[in-house]
C-alpha positions in Angstrom: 16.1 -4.4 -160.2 18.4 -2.9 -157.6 22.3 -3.1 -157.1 24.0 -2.6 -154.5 27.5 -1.1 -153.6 29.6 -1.7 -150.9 31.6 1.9 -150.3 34.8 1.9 -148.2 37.0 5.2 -147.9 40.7 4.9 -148.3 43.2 5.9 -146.0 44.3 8.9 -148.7 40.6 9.8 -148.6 39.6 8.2 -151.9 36.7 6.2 -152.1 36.6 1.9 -153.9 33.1 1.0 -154.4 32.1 -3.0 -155.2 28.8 -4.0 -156.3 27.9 -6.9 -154.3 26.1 -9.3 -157.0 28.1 -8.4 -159.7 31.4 -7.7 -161.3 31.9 -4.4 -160.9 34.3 -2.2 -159.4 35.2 1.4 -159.4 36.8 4.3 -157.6 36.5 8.0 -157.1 38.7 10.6 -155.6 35.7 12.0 -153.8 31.9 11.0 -153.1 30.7 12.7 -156.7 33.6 11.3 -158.5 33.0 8.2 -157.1 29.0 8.5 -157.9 29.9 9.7 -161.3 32.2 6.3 -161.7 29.6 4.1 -160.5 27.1 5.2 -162.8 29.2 5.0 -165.4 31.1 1.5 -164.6 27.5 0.0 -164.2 26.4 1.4 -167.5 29.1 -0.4 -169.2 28.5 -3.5 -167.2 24.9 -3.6 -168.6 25.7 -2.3 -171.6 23.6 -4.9 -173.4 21.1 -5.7 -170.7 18.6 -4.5 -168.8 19.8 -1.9 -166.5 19.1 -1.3 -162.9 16.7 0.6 -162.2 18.0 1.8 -158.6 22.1 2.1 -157.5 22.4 2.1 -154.0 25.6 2.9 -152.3 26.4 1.5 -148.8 29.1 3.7 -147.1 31.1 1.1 -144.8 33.1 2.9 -142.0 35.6 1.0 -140.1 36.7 2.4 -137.0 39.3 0.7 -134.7 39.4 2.2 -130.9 42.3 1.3 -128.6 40.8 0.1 -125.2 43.8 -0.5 -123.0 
């Protein structure tokens, strides 16, 4: 089994990841923190199941341009 995490950076430069089929959320200061945090948020999460065997981390950029 793989989960998936949907990465956006903050506007302070921080990074809030969410898995997208389950309940869990985490954050990092910078991209190890924040793969440091994921591991261990989904750890917890499965702490008496089955874990994943796969995290994958989808970095979601979102970039406004002003067309005038």
């Amino acid at each position: 089994m793989e989960i998936i995490f949907s990465i956006t950076q903050e506007a302070d430069g921080g990074f809030v990841g969410e898995c997208l089929s389950h309940d869990i959320f985490t954050q990092g200061d910078t991209w190890e923190q924040l793969r440091s945090n994921v591991q261990e948020a989904t750890s917890a999460f499965f702490f008496d199941a089955p874990k994943p065997s796969a995290i994958r981390l989808h970095l979601v950029r979102d970039e406004l341009l002003s067309f005038a």
